[in-house]
C-alpha positions in Angstrom: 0.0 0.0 0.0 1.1 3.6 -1.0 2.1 5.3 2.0 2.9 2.2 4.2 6.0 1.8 6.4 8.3 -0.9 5.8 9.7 -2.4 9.0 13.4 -3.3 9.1 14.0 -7.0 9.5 16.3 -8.6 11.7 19.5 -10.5 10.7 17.3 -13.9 10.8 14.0 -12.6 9.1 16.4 -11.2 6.3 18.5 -14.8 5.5 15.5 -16.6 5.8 13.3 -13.6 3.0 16.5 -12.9 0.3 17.6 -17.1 0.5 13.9 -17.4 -0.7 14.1 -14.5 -3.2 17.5 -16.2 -5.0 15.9 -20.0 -5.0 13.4 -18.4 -7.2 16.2 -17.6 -9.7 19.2 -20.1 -8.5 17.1 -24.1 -8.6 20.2 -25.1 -7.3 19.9 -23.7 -3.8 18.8 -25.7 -1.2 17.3 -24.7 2.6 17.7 -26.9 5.6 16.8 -26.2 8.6 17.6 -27.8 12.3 14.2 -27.4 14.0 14.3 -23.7 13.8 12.7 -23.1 10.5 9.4 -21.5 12.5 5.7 -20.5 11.6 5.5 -19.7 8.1 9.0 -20.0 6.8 9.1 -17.9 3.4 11.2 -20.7 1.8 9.3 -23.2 2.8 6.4 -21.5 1.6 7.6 -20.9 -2.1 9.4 -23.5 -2.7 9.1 -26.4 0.1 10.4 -29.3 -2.5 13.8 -27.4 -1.7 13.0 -27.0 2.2 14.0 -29.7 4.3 13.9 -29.7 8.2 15.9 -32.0 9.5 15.3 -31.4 13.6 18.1 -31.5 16.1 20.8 -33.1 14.2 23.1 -30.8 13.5 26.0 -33.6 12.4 24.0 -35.1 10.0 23.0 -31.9 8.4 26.3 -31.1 7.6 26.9 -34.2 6.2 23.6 -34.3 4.3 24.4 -30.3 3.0 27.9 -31.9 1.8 26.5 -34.5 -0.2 24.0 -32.1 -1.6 27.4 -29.8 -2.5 29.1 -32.5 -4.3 25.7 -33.2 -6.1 26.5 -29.4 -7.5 23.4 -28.1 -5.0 24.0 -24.6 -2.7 23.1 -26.2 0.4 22.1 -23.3 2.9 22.4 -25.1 6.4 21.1 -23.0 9.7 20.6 -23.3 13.3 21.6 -21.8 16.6 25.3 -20.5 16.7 26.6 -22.9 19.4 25.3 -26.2 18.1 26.7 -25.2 14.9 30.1 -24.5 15.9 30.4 -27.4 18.4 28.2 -29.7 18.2 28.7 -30.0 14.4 32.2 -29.2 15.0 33.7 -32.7 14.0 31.4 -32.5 10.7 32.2 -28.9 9.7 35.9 -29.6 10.0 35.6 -32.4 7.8 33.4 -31.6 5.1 34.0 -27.6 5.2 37.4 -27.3 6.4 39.3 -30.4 5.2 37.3 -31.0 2.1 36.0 -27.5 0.7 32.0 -28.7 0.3 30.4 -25.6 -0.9 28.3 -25.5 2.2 26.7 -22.1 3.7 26.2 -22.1 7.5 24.1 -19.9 8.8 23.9 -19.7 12.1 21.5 -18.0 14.4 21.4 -16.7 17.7 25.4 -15.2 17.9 26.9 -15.0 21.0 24.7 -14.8 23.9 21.6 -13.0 21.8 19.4 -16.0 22.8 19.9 -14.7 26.5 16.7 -16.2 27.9 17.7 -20.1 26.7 20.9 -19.9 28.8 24.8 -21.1 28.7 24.3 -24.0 26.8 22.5 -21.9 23.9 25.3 -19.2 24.1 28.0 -19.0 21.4 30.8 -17.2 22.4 33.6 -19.4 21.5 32.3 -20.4 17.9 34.4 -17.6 15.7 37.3 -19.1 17.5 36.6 -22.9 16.6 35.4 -21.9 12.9 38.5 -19.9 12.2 40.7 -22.8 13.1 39.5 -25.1 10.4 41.0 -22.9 7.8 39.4 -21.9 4.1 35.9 -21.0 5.7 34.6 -17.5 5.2 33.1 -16.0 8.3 30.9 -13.5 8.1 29.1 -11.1 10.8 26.5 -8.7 9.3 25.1 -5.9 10.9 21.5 -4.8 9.6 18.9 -6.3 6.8 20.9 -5.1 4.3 24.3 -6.3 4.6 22.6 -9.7 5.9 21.0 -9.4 2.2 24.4 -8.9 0.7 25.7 -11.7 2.5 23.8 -14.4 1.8 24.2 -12.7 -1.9 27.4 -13.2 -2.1 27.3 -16.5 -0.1 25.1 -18.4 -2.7 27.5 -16.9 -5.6 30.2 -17.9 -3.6 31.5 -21.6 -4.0 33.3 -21.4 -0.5 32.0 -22.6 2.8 30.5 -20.1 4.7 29.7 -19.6 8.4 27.4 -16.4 8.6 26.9 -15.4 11.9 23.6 -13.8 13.0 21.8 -12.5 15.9 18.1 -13.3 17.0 16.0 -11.2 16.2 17.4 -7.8 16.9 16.9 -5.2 13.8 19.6 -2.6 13.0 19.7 -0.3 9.8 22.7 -0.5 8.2 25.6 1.2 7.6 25.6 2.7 4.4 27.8 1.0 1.5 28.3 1.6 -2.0 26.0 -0.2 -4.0 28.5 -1.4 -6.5 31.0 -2.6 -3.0 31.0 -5.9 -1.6 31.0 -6.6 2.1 35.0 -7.4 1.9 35.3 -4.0 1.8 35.5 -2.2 5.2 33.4 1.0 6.0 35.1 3.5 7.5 33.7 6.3 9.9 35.0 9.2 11.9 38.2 10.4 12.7 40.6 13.3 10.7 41.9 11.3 7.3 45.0 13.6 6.8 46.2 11.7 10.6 46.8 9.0 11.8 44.2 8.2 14.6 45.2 7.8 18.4 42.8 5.1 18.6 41.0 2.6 16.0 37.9 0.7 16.8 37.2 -2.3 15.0 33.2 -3.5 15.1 32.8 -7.2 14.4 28.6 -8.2 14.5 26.1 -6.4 15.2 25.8 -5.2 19.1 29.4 -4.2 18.5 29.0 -2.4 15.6 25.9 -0.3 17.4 28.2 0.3 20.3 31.3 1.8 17.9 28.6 4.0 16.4 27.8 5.5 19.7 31.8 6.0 20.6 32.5 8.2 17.2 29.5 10.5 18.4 31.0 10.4 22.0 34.6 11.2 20.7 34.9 12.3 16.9 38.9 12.2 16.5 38.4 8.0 16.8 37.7 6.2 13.7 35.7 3.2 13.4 36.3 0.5 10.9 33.6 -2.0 10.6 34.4 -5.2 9.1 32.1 -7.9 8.1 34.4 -10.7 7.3 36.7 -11.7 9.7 38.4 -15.4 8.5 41.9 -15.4 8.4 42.1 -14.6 4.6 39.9 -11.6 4.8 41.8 -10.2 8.1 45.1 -10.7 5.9 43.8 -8.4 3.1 42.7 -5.5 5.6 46.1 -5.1 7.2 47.8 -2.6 4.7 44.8 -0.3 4.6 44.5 -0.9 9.1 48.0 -0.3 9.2 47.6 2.9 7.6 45.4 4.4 10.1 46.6 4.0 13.2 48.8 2.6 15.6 46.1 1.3 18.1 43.4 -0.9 17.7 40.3 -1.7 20.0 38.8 -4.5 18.5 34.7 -4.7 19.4 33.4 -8.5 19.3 30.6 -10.2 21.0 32.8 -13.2 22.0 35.0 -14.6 23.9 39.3 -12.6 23.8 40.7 -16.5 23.0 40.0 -17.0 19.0 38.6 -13.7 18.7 39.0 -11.3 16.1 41.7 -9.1 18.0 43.9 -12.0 18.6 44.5 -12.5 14.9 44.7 -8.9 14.2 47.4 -9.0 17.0 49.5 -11.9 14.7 48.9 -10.0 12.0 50.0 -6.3 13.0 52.7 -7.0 15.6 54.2 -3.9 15.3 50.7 -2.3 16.3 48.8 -2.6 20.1 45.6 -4.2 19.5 43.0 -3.9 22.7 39.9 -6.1 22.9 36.2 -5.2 24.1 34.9 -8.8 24.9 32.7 -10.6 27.2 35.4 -11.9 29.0 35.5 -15.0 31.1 32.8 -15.6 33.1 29.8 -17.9 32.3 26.4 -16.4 32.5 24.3 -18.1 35.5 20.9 -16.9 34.7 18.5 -16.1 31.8 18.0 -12.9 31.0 17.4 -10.7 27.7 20.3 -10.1 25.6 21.1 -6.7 26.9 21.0 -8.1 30.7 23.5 -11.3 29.6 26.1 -8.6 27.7 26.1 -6.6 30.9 26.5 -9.4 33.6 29.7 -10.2 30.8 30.7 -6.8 31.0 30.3 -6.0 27.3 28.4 -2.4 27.4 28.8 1.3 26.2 29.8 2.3 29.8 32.6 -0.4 30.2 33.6 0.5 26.6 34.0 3.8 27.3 36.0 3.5 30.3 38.3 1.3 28.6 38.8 3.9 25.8 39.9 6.2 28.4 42.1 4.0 29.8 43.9 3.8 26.1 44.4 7.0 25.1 43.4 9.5 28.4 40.2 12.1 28.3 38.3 12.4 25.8 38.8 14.2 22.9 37.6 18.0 23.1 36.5 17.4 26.9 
């Protein structure tokens, strides 16, 4: 209707409406779901001789998505975060890591964004155990439409993907070129004729909310937001990182071992890379996702104080 709003989507709500949207033109890719499909899947609904829910066996979805891939299917594989990355772990090592099956997992419910199911629903190690099986892309949208451009360039893609989504939080995006791809960084903030005293680095989306907030707070920081974050992607980011600072404050919804800052910190030794994590505890209650990030420390206040701690008062106060 003329006149009517359209609602931004969350992460989930926007793999599950563009995956349907590219069947329609791709016969090739195929949707399976582990139990988590839900009412009214838009997939399932347009083309459910391509849908296929397997329930809770995430092993043998991998392995039935990697015989699908040698079959010359697009195999589109999702459930939550940490059943994925370690419960599936033996499977995805073999048939993604070792073997290259052009399998695409996407996996819901990133770090502890499913805060009300618990620890054992939390995925804050799952970056780390994805990275070390080597030759997967790993990718953390922020927003409908970099999830959209994702799972684009996911299905064009014939690597193995692990996309790594929230629940059902919805962000707008940051603005990108429409003729760029999500490899290429977006950078914010800060004076470009200096080098910056400090760099934040957003890696999903709460982070990336949180390093918008910081450039308002203090505009001589810049913030570069990166989507993919697997060891081959980090590689080809470090000559234009090196160039703009000579500290780094990486912002990831996940746990310091494995994370993002501590392959930036292999990779730019000559630079001081800082992380803002959730640190080490273990979350012993439900709560909503904002309550869980706190109890873990992970916040704009802590964030803050950290950045002062870096590089002193703010900028201009």
């Amino acid at each position: 209707m003329e006149g009517e709003l359209t609602m931004t989507k969350s992460g989930r709500d926007s793999y599950k409406d563009e995956l349907a949207k590219l069947a329609s033109t791709n016969e090739q890719i195929i949707c399976i779901e582990a139990d988590l499909g839900g009412k009214d899947h838009p997939f399932q609904l347009q083309h459910p001789d391509r849908f296929f829910n397997l329930g809770i066996a995430e092993l043998a979805g991998i392995d039935v998505a990697a015989g699908l891939a040698e079959a010359g299917y697009v195999p589109f594989f999702s459930t939550f975060a940490s059943f994925a990355a370690l419960r599936a772990a033996e499977s995805i090592k073999l048939t993604m890591g070792y073997m290259g099956k052009n399998v695409k997992v996407v996996a819901a419910y990133g770090g502890v964004s499913g805060g009300w199911f618990g620890t054992t629903h939390h995925a804050l190690e799952d970056i780390a155990i994805i990275q070390s099986f080597q030759n997967i892309r790993i990718a953390c949208p922020h927003g409908e439409e970099e999830t959209r451009r994702v799972i684009q360039e996911a299905a064009l893609s014939d690597e193995p993907y692990y996309i790594r989504l929230s629940r059902n939080d919805a962000f707008e995006s940051m603005y990108r070129d429409e003729s760029s791809s999500c490899r290429d960084i977006i950078l914010e903030g800060g004076n470009r004729k200096y080098r910056a005293r400090l760099c934040i680095i957003s890696v999903g989306e709460q982070a990336t909310e949180l390093c918008k907030e910081i450039i308002q707070w203090d505009d001589s920081i810049v913030h570069v937001h990166l989507v993919y974050v697997d060891i081959g992607s980090l590689k080809s980011y470090v000559e234009q990182l090196s160039s703009l600072s000579d500290q780094f404050l990486v912002v990831e919804e996940h746990r310091a071992t494995g994370s993002t800052a501590s392959y930036l910190a292999l990779l730019l030794p000559e630079k001081k890379i800082f992380a803002h994590h959730c640190g080490e505890q273990w979350p012993i209650f439900g709560g909503t996702h904002a309550e869980v990030l706190s109890y873990l420390g992970f916040g704009l206040d802590p964030l803050k104080n950290q950045i002062t701690d870096i590089v002193g008062a703010v900028h201009g106060v």
